[in-house]
MARKOL-919207 format. One record per residue (C-alpha): x, y, z; residue in one letter. Coordinates in Angstrom, 3 decimals, always signed. Example, Ala and Ser with C-alpha at 12.3 -4.5 7.8 and 13.67 -1.06 7.14 Angstrom:
% MARKOL-919207
+----------+----------+----------+------+
!        x !        y !        z ! resn !
+----------+----------+----------+------+
!  +12.300 !   -4.500 !   +7.800 !    A !
!  +13.670 !   -1.060 !   +7.140 !    S !
+----------+----------+----------+------+
This chain:
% MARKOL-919207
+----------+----------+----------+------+
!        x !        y !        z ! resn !
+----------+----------+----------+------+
!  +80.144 !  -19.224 !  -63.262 !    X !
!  +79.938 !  -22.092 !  -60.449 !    X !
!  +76.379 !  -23.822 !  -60.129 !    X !
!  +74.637 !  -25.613 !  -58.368 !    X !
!  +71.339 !  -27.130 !  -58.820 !    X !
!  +68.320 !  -28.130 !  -56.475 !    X !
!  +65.951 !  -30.482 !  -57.335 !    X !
!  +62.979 !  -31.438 !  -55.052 !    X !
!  +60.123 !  -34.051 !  -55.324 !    X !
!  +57.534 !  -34.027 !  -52.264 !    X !
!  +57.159 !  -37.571 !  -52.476 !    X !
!  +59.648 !  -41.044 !  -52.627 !    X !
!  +56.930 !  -41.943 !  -55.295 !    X !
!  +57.913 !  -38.591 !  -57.743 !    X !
!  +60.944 !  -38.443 !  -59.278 !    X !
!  +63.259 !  -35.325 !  -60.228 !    X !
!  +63.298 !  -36.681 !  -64.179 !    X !
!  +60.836 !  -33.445 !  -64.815 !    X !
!  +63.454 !  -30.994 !  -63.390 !    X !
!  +66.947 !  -32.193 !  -63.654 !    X !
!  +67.765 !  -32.637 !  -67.188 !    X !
!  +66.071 !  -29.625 !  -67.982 !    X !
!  +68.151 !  -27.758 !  -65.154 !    X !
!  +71.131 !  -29.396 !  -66.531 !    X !
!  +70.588 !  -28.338 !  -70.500 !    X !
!  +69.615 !  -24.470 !  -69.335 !    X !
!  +72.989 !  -24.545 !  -67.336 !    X !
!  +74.866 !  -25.430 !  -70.246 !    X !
!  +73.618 !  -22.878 !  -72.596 !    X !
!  +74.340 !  -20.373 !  -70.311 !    X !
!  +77.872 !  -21.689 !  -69.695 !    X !
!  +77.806 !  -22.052 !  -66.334 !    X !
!  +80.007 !  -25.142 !  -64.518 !    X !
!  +77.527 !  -26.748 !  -62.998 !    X !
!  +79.748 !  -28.403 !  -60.125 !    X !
!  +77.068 !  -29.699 !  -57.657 !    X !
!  +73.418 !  -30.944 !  -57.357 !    X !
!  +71.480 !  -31.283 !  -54.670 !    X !
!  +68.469 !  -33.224 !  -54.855 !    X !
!  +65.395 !  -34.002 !  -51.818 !    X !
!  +62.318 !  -36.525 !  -52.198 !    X !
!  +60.686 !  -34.420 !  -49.179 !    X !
!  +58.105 !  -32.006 !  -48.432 !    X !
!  +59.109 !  -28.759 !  -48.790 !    X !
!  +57.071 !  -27.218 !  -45.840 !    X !
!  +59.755 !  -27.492 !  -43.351 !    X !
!  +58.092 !  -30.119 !  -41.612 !    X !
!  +60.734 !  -32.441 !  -42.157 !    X !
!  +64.258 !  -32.374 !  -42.430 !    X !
!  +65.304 !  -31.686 !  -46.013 !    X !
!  +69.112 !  -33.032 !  -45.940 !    X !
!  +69.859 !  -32.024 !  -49.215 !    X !
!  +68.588 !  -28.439 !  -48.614 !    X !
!  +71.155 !  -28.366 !  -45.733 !    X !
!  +73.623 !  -29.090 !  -47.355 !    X !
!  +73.093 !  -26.670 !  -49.856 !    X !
!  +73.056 !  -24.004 !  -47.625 !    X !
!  +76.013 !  -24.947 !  -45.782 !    X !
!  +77.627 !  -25.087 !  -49.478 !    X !
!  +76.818 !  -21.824 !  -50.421 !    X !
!  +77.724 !  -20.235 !  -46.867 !    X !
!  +81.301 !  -21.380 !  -48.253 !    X !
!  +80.458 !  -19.762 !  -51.405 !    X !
!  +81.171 !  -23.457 !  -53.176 !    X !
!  +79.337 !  -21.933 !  -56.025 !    X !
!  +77.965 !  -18.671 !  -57.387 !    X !
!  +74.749 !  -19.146 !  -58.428 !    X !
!  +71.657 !  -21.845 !  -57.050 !    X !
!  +69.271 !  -23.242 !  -59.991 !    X !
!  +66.012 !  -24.261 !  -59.445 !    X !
!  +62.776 !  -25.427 !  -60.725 !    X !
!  +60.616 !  -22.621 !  -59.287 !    X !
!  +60.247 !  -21.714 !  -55.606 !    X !
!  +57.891 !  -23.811 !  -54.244 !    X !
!  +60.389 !  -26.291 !  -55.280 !    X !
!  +62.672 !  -24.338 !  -52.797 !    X !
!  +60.546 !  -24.221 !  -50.254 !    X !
!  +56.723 !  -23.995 !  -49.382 !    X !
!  +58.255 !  -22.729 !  -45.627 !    X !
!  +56.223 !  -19.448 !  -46.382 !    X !
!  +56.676 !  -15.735 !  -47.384 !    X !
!  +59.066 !  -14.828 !  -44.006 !    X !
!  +61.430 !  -18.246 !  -44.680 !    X !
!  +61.372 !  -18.038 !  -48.313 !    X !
!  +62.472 !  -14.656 !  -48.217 !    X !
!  +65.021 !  -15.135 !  -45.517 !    X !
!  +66.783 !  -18.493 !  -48.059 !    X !
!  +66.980 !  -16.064 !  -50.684 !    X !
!  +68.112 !  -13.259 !  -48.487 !    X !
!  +70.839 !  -15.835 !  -47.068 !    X !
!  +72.021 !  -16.562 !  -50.249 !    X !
!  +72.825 !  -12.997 !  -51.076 !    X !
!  +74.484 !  -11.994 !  -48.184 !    X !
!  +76.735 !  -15.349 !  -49.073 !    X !
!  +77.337 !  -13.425 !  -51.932 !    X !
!  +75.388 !  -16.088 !  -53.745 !    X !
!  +72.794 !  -16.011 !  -56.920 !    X !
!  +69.484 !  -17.351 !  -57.038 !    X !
!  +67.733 !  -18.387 !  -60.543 !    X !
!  +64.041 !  -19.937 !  -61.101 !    X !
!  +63.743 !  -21.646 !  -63.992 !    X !
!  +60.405 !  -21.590 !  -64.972 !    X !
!  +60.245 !  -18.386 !  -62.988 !    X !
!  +63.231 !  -16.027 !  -65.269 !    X !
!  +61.708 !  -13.048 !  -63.584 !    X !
!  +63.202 !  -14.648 !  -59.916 !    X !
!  +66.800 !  -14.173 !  -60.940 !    X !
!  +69.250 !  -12.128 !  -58.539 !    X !
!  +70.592 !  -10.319 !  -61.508 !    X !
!  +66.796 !   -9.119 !  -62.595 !    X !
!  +66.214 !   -5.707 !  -61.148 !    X !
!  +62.692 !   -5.957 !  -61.560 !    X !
!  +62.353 !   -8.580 !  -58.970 !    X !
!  +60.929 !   -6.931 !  -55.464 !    X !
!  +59.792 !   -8.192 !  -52.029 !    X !
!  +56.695 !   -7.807 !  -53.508 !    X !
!  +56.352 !  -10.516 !  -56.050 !    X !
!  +58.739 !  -12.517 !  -53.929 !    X !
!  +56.089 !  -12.264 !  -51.010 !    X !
!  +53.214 !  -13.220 !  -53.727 !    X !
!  +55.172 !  -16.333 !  -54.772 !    X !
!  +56.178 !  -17.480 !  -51.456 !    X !
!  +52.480 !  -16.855 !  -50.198 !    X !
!  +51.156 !  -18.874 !  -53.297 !    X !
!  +52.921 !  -21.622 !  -52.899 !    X !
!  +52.585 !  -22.002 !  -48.649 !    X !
!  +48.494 !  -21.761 !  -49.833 !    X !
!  +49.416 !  -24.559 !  -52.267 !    X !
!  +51.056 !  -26.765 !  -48.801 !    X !
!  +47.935 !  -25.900 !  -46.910 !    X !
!  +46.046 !  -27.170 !  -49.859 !    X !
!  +47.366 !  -30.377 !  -49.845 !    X !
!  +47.124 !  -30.399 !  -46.239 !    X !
!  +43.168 !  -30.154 !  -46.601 !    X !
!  +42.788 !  -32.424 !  -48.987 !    X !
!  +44.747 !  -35.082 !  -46.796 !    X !
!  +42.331 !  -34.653 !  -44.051 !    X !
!  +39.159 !  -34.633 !  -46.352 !    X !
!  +40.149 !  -37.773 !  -47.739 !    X !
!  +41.382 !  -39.436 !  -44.417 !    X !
!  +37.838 !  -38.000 !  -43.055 !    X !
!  +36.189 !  -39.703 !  -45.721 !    X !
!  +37.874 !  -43.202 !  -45.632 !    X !
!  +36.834 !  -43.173 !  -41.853 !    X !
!  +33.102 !  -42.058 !  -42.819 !    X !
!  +33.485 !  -45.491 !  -45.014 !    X !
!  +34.846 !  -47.567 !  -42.425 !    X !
!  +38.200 !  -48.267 !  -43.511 !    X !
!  +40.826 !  -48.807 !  -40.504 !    X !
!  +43.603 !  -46.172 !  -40.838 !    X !
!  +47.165 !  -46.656 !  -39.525 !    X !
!  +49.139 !  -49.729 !  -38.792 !    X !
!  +47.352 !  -52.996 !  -38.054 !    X !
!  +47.136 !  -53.452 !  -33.990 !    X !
!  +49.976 !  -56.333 !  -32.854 !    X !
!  +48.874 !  -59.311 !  -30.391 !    X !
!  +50.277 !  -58.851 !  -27.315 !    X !
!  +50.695 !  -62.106 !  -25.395 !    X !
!  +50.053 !  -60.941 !  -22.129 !    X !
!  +50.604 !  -64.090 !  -20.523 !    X !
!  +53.487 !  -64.248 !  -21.750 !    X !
!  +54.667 !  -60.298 !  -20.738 !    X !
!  +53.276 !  -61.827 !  -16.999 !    X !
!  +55.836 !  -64.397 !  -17.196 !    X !
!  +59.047 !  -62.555 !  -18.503 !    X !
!  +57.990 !  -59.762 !  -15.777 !    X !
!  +57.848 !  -62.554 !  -12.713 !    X !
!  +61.096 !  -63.840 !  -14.006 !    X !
!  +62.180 !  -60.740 !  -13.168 !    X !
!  +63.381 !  -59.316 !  -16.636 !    X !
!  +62.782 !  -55.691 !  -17.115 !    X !
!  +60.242 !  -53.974 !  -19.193 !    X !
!  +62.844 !  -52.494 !  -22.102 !    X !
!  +64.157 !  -56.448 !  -22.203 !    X !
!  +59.993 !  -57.144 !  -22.758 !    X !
!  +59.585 !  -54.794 !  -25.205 !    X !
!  +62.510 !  -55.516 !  -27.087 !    X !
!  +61.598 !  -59.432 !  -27.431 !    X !
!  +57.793 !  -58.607 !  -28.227 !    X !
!  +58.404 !  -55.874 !  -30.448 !    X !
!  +56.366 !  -52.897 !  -27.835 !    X !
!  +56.883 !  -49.812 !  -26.281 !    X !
!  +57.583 !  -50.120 !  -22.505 !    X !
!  +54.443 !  -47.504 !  -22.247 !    X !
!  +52.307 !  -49.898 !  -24.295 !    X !
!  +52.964 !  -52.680 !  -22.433 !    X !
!  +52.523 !  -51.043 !  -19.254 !    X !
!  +49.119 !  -49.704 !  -20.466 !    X !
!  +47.940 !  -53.151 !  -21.741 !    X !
!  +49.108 !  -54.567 !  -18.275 !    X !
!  +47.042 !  -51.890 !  -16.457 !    X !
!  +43.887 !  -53.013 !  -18.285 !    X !
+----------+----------+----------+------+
């Protein structure tokens, strides 16, 4: 059987070392051919583009392989019960298998598997996104409460020098591309 694996880490700073070699052993004791993997350092929420995921998908729309290996599905996606369920839904009308690992009961070729649990799964781990979500803001709240100056540091604008460039008659994209602003900012900081 033709494999492929996904890995996913929701972070640059997290690596796939947890998932892949494991993936890549339970694979071979099955005797599949694994002949593909597909790896993301993303957030699974669908927030951002997962390339990797793409590309997966467009994969097994070819049917490139048989059967997709992963973690468990909140390493799939954290998109929610409707998108989680439409993936794996995709995949079978590709004609292609799905397989949790630390999940055996998620397996295409597991009759036991329903909507049902599918639905639980999916709705545990979009509660587990909005979890993290909360705890962003709380602590983002709380470094504010304590003072602490969030984002990027404010650049000096040398207005007098904007002034100059403009009455030389050099146009605000020229402006912000030497100083490193928006035309909008500059504009703005003109205006006050």
């Amino acid at each position: 059987m033709k494999v492929a694996i996904y890995a996913r880490v929701s972070t640059k700073k997290q690596d796939t070392a947890n998932q892949l070699p494991v993936l890549w052993e339970f694979a071979s004791k099955q005797g599949w051919d694994v002949i593909r993997e597909f790896v993301d350092a993303v957030s699974g929420s669908g927030r951002k583009e997962r390339p990797q995921f793409q590309a997966m998908l467009d994969a097994a729309s070819k049917r490139e392989f048989d059967l997709v290996l992963f973690w468990a599905l909140d390493r799939l996606s954290r998109e929610g019960i409707v998108k989680t369920l439409g993936y794996l839904q995709q995949f079978k009308s590709w004609g292609v298998g799905w397989r949790s690992y630390t999940q055996p009961f998620l397996d295409t070729g597991n009759q036991m598997v329903t909507d049902i649990v599918l639905s639980v799964l999916a709705a545990v781990a979009q509660q587990e996104r909005v979890t993290i979500s909360e705890r962003t803001l709380a602590g983002l709240k709380r470094a504010r409460r304590e003072g602490k100056k969030l984002g990027r540091p404010v650049a000096d604008l040398d207005l007098s020098k904007v002034r100059k460039m403009r009455n030389e008659g050099m146009s605000l994209r020229k402006i912000a591309d030497k100083v490193g602003w928006s035309p909008a900012l500059i504009c703005k900081r003109l205006a006050n």
